[in-house]
C-alpha positions as MATLAB code, in Angstrom:
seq = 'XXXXXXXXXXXXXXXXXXXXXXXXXXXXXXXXXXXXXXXXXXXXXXXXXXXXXXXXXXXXXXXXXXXXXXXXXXXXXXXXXXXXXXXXXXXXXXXXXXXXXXXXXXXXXXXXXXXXXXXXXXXXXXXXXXXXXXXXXXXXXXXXXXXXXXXXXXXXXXXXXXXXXXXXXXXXXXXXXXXXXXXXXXXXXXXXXXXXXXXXXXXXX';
ca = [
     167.405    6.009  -18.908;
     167.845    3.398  -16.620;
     166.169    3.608  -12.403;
     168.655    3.522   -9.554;
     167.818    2.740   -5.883;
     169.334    4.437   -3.490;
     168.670    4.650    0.467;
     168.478    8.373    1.870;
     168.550    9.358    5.706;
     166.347   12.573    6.162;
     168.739   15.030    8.205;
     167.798   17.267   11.251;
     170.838   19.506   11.442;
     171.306   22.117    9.454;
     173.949   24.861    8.459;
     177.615   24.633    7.206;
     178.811   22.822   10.052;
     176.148   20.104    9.912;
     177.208   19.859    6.293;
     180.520   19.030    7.203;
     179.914   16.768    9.389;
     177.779   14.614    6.754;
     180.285   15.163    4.384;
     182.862   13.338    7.009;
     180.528   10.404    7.740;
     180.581    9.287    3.832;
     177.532   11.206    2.860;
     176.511   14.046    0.661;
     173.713   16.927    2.142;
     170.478   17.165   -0.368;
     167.453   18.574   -0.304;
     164.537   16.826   -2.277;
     161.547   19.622   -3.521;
     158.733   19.708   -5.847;
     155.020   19.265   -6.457;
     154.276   22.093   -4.135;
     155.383   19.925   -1.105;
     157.509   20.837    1.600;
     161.444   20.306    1.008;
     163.118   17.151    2.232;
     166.855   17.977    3.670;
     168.396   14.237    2.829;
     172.113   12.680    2.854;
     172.495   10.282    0.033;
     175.698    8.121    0.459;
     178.644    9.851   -1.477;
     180.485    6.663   -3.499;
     176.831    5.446   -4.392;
     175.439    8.649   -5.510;
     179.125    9.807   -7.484;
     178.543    6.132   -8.837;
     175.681    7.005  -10.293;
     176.520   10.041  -11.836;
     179.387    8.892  -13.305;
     177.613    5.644  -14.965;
     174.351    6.897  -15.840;
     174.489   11.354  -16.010;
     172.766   13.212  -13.871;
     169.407   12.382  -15.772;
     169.353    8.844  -13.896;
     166.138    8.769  -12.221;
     166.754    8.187   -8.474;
     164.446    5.805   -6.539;
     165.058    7.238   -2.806;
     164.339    4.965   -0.103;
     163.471    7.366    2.744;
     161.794    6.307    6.425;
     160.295    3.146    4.595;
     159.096    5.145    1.566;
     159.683    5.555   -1.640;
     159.795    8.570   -4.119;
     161.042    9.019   -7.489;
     163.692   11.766   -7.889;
     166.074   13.466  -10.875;
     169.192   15.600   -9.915;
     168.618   19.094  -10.524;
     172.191   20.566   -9.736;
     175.174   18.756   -8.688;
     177.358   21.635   -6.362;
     180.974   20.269   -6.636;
     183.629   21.960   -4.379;
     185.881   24.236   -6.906;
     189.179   22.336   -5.832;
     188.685   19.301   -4.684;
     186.388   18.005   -6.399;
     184.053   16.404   -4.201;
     180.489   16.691   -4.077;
     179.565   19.056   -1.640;
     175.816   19.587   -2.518;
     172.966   18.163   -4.732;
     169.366   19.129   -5.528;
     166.627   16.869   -6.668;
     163.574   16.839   -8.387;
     160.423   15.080   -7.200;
     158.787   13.314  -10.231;
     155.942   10.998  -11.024;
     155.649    7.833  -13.446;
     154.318    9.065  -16.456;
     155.242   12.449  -15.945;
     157.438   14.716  -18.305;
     160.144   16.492  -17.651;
     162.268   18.976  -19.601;
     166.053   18.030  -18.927;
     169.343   18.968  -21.097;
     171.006   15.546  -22.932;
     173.916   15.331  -24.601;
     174.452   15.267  -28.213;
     176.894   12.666  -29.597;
     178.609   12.803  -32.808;
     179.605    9.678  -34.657;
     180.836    8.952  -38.601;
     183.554   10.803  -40.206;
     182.618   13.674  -42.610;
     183.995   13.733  -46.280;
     187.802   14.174  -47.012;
     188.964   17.301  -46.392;
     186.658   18.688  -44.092;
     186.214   19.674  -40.152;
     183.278   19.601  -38.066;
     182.795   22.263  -35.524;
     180.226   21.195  -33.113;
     178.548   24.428  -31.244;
     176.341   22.588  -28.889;
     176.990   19.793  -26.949;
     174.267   19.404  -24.965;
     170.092   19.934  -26.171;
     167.042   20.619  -24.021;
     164.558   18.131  -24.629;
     160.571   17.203  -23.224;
     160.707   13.218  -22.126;
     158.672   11.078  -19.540;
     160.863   10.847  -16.646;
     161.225    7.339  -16.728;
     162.015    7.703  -20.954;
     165.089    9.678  -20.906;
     167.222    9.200  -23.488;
     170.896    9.100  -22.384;
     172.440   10.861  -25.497;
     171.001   11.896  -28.806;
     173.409   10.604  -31.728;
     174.108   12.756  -34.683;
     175.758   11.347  -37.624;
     178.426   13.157  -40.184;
     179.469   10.265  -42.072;
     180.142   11.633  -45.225;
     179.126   14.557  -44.405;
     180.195   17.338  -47.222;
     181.741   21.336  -46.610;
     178.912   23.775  -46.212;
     176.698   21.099  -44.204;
     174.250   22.722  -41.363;
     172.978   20.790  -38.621;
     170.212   22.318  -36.465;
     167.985   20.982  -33.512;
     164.903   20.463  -35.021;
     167.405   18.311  -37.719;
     168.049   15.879  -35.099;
     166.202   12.702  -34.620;
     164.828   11.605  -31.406;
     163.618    9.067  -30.023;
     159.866    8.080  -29.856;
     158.080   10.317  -27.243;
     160.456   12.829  -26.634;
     159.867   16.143  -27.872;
     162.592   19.269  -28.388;
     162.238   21.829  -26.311;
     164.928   24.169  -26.730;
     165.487   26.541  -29.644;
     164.674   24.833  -32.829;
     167.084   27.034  -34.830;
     169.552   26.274  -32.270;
     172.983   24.918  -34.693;
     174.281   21.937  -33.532;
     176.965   21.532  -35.719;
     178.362   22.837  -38.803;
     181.345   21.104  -41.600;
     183.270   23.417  -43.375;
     186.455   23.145  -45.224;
     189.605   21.961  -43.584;
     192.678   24.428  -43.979;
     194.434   23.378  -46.178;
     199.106   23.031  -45.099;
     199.899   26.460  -47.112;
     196.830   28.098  -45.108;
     198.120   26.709  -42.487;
     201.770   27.761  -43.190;
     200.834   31.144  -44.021;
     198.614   31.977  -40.915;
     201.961   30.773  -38.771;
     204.243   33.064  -40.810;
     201.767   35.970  -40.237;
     202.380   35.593  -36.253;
     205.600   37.134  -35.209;
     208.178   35.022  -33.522;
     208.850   35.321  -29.894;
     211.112   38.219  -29.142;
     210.515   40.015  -32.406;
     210.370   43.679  -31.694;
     208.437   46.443  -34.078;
     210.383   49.499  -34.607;
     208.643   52.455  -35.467;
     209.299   55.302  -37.688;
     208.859   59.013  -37.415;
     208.535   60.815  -40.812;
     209.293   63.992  -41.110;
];
């Protein structure tokens, strides 16, 4: 996982309104906390910071420049505003070279499984133990060839050197099964009734 500088003002007004205002002047409210010291309220530049997480994920370690300082942040949460879409919020972390962290990473599938069947992927994302600095940015998971009836779980998946999972072991990732075949697929459409189709009922008796 690659470092990103990025320069942070500390901020001295509070509350919604102060929000707004950094919001207006191109910046995005923050508040850096961790290792038992006292929260920094920061505003990180917006296009940067949205930069970043676009790029790199949210696991980018963040090298804040702050007052002629430095520290070593991860984003915790990312608060985007329900409509617009903006960032209206973010959290970070306060980390340490050589320290680990426990972070969620996405799982990528690659390769095409075996004729005839479909891959249902239930998680996209696993929970993993990695030195801050020695995130990975994905984990790949390969089907190529991968036959019906095929399991994957997380402790199946290989990661890279130093990084540890620390979710559910158990946990399925993925799973192939058989593809429907066009008369299953035929019949489950003629089972549905067609628009505007009414059910009479009957009364015996």
């Amino acid at each position: 996982m690659s470092e990103v500088r990025l320069a942070a003002e500390q901020r001295t007004e509070f509350g919604k309104g102060a929000a707004r205002r950094t919001r207006r002047a191109g910046k995005i409210p923050a508040v850096l906390y961790g290792h038992g010291s006292d929260p920094k309220h920061l505003a990180l530049p917006a296009l940067e910071f949205a930069r970043v997480v676009r790029e790199h994920g949210q696991n980018a370690v963040l090298t804040l420049d702050i007052d002629n300082a430095s520290e070593l942040a991860l984003t915790k949460t990312v608060t985007t505003h329900p409509i617009k879409n903006y960032i209206e919020h973010v959290d970070l972390l306060l980390v340490q070279r050589g320290e680990k962290v426990t972070v969620e990473v996405p799982v990528l599938v690659t390769g095409e499984p075996a004729s005839g069947t479909l891959v249902t992927q239930d998680l996209t994302t696993i929970q993993v133990e990695a030195e801050a600095l020695h995130i990975p940015e994905q984990v790949e998971l390969s089907v190529e060839g991968a036959e019906a009836g095929t399991q994957v779980h997380a402790s199946d998946l290989q990661l890279p050197q130093g990084v540890t999972l620390a979710g559910d072991a158990e946990a399925l990732v993925l799973a192939v099964g058989a593809a429907p075949s066009a008369a299953e697929l035929e019949g489950d459409t003629a089972e549905q009734p067609a628009q505007g189709d009414v059910v009479e009922a009957t009364e015996e008796g």
